[in-house]
C-alpha positions in Angstrom: 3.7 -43.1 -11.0 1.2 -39.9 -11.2 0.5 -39.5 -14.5 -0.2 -35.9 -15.7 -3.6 -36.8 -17.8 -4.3 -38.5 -14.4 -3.9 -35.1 -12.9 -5.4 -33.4 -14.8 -9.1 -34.9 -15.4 -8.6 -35.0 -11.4 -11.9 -35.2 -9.9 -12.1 -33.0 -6.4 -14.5 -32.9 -3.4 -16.1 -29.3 -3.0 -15.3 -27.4 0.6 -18.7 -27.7 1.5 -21.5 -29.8 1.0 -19.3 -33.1 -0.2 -20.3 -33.0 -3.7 -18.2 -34.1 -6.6 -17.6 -32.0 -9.9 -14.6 -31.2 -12.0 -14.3 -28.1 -12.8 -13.1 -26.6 -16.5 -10.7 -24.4 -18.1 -13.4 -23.0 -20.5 -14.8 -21.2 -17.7 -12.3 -19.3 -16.8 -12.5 -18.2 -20.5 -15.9 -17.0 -20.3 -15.8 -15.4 -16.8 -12.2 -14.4 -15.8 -12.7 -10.4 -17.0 -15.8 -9.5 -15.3 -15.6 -7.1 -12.2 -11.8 -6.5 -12.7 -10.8 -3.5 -11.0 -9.4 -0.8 -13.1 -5.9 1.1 -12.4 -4.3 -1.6 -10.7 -1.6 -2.4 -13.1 2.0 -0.8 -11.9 5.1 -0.7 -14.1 7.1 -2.6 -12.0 4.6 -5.0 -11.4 6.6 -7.5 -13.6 9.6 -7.9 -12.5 10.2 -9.3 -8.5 12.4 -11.9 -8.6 13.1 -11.9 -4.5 12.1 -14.6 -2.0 8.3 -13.2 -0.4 8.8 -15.9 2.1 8.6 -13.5 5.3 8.1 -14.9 9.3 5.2 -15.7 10.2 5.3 -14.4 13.8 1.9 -11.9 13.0 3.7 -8.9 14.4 2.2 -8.8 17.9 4.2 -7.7 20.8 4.6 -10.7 23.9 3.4 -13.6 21.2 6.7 -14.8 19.6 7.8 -16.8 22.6 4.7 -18.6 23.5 2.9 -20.8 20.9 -1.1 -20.5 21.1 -3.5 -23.6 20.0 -6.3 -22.8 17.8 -9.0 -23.1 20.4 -6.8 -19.9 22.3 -7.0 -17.7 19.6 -9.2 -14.6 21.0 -12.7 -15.0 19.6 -14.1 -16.7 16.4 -15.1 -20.1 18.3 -17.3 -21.8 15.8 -15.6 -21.1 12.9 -12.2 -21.7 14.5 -13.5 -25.5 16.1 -15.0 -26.3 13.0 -11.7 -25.6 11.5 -9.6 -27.5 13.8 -11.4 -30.6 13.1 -11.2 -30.3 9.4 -7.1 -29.5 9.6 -6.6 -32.2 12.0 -8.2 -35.3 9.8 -7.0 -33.0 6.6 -10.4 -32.9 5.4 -9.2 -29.3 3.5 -10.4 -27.0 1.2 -7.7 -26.6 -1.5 -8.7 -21.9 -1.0 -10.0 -20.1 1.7 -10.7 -16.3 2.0 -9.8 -15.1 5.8 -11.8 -11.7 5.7 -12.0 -9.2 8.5 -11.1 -5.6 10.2 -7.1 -5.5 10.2 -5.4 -6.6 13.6 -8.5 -9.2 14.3 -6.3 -12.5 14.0 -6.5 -13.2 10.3 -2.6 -14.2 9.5 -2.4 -16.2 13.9 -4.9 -18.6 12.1 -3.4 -18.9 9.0 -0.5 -19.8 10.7 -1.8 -22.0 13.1 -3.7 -24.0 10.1 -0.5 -24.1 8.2 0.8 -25.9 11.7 -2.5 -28.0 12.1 -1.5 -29.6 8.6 2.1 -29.9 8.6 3.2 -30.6 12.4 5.0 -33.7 13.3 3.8 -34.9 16.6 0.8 -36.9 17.5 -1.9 -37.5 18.2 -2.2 -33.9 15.8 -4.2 -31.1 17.8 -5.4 -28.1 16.5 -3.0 -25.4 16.0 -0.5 -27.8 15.9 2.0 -28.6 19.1 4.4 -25.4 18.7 7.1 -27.5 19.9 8.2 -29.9 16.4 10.7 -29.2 14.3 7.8 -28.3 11.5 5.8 -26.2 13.9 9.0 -24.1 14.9 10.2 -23.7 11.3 6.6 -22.4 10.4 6.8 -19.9 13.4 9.7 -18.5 11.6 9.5 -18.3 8.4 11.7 -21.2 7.2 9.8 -23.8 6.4 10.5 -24.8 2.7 6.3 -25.8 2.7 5.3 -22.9 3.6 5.1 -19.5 1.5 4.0 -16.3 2.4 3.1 -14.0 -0.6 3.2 -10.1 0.4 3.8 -7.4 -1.6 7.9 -6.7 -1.5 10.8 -3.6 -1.4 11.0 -1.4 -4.0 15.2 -1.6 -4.0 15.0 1.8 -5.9 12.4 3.8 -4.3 13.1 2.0 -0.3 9.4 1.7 0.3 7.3 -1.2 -0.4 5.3 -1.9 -4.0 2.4 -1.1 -4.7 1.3 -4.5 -5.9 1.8 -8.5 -5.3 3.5 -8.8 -9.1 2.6 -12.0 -11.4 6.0 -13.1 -11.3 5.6 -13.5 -7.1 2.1 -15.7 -8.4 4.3 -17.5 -11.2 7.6 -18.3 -8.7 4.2 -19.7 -6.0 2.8 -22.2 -8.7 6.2 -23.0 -9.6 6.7 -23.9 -5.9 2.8 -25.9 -5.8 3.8 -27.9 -8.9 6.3 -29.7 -6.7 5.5 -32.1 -4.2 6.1 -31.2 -0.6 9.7 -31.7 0.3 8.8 -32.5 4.2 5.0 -33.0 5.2 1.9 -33.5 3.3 1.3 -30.4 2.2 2.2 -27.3 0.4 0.6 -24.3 1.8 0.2 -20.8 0.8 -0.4 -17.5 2.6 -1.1 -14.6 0.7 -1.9 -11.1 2.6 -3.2 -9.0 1.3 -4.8 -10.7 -1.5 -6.2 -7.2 -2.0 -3.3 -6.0 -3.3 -2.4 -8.5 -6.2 -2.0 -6.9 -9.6 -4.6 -7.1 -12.1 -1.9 -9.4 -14.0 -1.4 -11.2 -10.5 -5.4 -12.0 -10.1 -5.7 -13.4 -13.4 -2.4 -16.0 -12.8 -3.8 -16.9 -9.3 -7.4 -17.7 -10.7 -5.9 -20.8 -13.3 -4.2 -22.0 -10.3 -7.6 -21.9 -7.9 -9.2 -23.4 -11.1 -7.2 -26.5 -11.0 -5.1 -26.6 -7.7 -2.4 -28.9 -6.7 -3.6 -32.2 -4.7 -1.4 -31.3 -2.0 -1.9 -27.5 -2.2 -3.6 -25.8 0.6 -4.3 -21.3 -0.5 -5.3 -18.8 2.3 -6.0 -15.5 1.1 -6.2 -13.1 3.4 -7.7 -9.6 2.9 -9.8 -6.6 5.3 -11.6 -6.0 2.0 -12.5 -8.7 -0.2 -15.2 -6.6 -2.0 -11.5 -5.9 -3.9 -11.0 -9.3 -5.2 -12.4 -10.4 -8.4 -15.8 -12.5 -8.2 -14.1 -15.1 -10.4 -11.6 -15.7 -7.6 -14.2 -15.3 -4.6 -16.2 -18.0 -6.4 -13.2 -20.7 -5.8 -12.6 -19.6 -2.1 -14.1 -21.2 0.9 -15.4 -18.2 2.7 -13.7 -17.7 7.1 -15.4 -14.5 7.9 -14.1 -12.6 11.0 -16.1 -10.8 13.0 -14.9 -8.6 15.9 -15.1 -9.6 19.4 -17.1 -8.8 22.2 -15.4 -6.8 24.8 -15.5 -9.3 27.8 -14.6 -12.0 25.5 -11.0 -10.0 24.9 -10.9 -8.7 28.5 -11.2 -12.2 29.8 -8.3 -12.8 27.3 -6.2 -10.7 28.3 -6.4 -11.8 32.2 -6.0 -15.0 31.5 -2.1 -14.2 29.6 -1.8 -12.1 33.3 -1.9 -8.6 30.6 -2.2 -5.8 33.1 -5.7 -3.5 32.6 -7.3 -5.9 30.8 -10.8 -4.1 30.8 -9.4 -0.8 29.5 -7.0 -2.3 26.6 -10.0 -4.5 25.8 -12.8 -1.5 25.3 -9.7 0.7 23.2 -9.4 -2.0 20.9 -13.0 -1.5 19.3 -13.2 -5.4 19.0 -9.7 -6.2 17.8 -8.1 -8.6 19.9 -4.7 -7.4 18.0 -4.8 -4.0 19.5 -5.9 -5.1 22.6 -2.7 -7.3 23.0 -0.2 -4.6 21.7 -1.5 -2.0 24.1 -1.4 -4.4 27.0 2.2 -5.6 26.5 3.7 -3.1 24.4 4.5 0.7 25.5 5.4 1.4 22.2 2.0 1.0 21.5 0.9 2.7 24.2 2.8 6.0 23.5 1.6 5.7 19.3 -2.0 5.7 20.6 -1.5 8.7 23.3 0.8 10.9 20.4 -2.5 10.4 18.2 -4.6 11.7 21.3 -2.6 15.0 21.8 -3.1 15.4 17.9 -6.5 15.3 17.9 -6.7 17.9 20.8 -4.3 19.8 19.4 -5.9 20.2 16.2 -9.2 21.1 18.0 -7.8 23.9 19.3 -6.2 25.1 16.1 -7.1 27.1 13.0 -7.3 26.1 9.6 -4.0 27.6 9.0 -2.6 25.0 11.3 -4.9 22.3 10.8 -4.2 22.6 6.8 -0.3 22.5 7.3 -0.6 19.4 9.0 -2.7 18.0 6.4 -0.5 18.7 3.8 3.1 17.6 6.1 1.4 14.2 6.8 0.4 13.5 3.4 3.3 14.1 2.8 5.5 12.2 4.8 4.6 8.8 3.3 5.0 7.8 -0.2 4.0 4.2 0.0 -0.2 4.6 -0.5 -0.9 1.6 1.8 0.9 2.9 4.5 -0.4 6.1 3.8 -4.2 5.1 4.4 -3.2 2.7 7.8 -1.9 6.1 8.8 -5.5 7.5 8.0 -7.6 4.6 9.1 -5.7 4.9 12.8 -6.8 8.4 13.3 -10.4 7.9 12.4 -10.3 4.9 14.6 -8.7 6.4 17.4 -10.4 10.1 16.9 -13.8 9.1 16.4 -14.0 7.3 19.5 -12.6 10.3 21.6 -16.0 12.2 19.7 -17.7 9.2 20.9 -16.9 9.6 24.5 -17.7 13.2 24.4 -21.1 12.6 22.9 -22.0 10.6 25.3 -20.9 12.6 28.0 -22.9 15.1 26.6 -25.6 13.1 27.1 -24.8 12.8 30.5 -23.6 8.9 30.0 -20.8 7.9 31.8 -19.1 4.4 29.9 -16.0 5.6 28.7 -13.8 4.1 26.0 -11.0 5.8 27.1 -11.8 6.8 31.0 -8.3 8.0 31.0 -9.4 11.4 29.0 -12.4 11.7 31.1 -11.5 15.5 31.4 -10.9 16.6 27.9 -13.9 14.8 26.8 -15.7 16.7 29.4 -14.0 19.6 28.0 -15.0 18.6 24.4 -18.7 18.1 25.7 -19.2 21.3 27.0 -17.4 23.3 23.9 -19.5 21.5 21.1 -23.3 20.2 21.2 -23.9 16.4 21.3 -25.6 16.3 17.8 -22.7 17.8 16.0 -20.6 15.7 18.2 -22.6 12.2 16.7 -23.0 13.2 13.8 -18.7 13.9 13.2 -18.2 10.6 15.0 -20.8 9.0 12.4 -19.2 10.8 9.6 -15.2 10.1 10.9 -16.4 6.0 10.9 -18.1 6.4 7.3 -14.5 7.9 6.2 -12.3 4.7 8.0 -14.5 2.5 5.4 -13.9 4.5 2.6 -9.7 4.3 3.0 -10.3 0.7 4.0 -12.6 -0.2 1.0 -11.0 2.0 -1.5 -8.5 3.8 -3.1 -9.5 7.4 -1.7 -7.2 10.4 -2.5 -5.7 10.9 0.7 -4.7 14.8 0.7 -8.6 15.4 0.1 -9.5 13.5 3.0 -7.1 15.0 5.2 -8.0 18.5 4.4 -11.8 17.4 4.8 -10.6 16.3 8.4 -8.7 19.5 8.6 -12.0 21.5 8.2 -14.9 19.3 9.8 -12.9 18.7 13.1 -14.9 21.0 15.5 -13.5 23.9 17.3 -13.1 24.2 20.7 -11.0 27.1 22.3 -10.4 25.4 25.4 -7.9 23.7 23.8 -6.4 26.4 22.2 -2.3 26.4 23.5 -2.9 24.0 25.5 -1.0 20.3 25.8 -3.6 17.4 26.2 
């Protein structure tokens, strides 16, 4: 019988380097308040109460019906075989931290590592087999193993909270106290760890302080400059980077994606994107209704260009979804201002060879400097929503006024 002074004088092995220390609760007394972020407590942060346990599918168009090992995941070789080979012999890290850009693979490898530990058949390979009972049930959502911590519905408001609440952390350590009820392992996804409640951080951090044997944490974030250091400390750093063009091109071609090259340059190094405009239309259309925008709004006045700022800061309540909404214009934008600069420069390597004539258009209308120097300042902005909490009317009436002007575009359709 496991005795509880057993487990708790526990003795466990460090992620990396194989060393041996305990690790104690007076710490976290000493340390747990520097660098806490301020304004992050909500009044409803509280009071959850509803099963966070959502499918783990990763939201990608064409990629529910076809399970893809570790090693196929687009990009991230070393870190990904290194990995494999700790998941299959379960030679684990109780935390990890899966930073990178949004849409780069983060939550596909948190699910396939979940897989890795938990599927059935054997000899166990990397990413798990995709076709075990275990493996299927993770694909889903429904295996009793496996939570996935996310911030939930506001019933009254109908958008999403702002915050991962402490009674979501409190229900997941009631869940880790508990020994699996079918594998080995009790695992634990939360995205965006960014968004946990100040209350939230400081629950999670006693359970990274003295985790469940059988308790596997992935916390998975596009800016973990938000978490606490206290909590960065416990985690086994998986930084993602983004991926070389060819490397997502060849990726695509291989899955028999139509226009591999082109999806692969539009997605800035993103495999995510890449895949969604290859096999999605929906996607497709999204990214050419921002395109006419931006045109649009060239051509425009500050009367117009200010009532679209204010009707699309507007139109979403939820501050998250707000700045995605942000972060995909000066994503998309800035790389239409990149193909005209260069074209102004008389270099022809396109992003977007589709709009080869309006950014000829744009070239001739504005000078290449100010045409760098917006696409410089329009990446500089995506990090700020990204990275913190900006005020997002202020920023869109910034956009309204430092987009440049150029009349050919002026009633005119893109």
């Amino acid at each position: 019988m496991h005795r509880r002074d057993d487990h708790d004088r526990r003795v466990r092995r460090r992620p990396s380097g194989g060393r041996v220390r305990t690790r104690r609760r007076r710490g976290h007394r000493r340390d747990r308040g520097r660098g806490r972020r301020r304004e992050r407590l909500h009044p409803g942060d509280e009071t959850a109460g509803l099963n966070e346990t959502v499918p783990l599918r990763g939201g990608r168009p064409g990629a529910q019906n076809s399970h893809q090992p570790l090693r196929e995941v687009i990009g991230q070789r070393r870190l990904l075989a290194r990995l494999g080979e700790q998941a299959v012999s379960g030679d684990v890290a109780h935390a990890y931290e899966l930073s990178g850009p949004r849409s780069i693979g983060k939550r596909t490898v948190a699910t396939r590592l979940a897989q890795t530990l938990l599927c059935t058949s054997e000899p166990r390979a990397p990413g798990g087999c995709g076709r075990c009972l275990a493996c299927r049930k993770i694909e889903n959502g429904t295996h009793p193993d496996v939570r996935v911590v996310v911030r939930l519905m506001d019933q009254d408001r109908g958008d999403d909270r702002k915050f991962i609440s402490i009674e979501q952390i409190r229900e997941m350590q009631q869940d880790l106290a508990l020994r699996p009820l079918e594998g080995a392992w009790r695992v634990v996804i939360v995205d965006d760890a960014a968004d946990l409640s100040e209350h939230a951080e400081v629950a999670l951090l006693k359970t990274l302080e003295e985790p469940p044997v059988h308790a596997v944490l992935m916390l998975l974030t596009p800016t973990p400059s938000r978490l606490l250091e206290t909590i960065r400390s416990r985690l086994q750093p998986l930084p993602f980077r983004l991926v070389p063009a060819q490397e997502i091109a060849d990726a695509l071609a291989a899955r028999s994606l139509p226009d591999a090259r082109t999806y692969a340059a539009a997605a800035a190094g993103r495999p995510g994107i890449a895949i969604a405009l290859a096999s999605d239309e929906a996607a497709r259309a999204a990214r050419r209704a921002l395109e006419k925008e931006f045109y649009r709004l060239v051509g425009s006045g500050l009367t117009d260009r200010f009532a679209w700022a204010v009707e699309l800061a507007d139109s979403e309540r939820d501050p998250q979804k707000r700045n995605v909404l942000l972060e995909s214009r000066l994503v998309d934008w800035s790389e239409l201002l990149r193909d005209a600069a260069i074209r102004a420069h008389g270099v022809e390597r396109p992003l977007r060879p589709e709009r080869a004539s309006e950014s000829a258009r744009l070239a001739d209308a504005i000078g290449p400097r100010e045409l760098v120097d917006l696409a410089i300042a329009f990446d500089r902005w995506r990090r700020d929503v990204v990275e913190s909490n900006v005020n997002a009317r202020m920023l869109l009436e910034l956009l309204a006024l430092r987009l440049p002007y150029a009349p050919a575009f002026a009633g005119k359709a893109a």
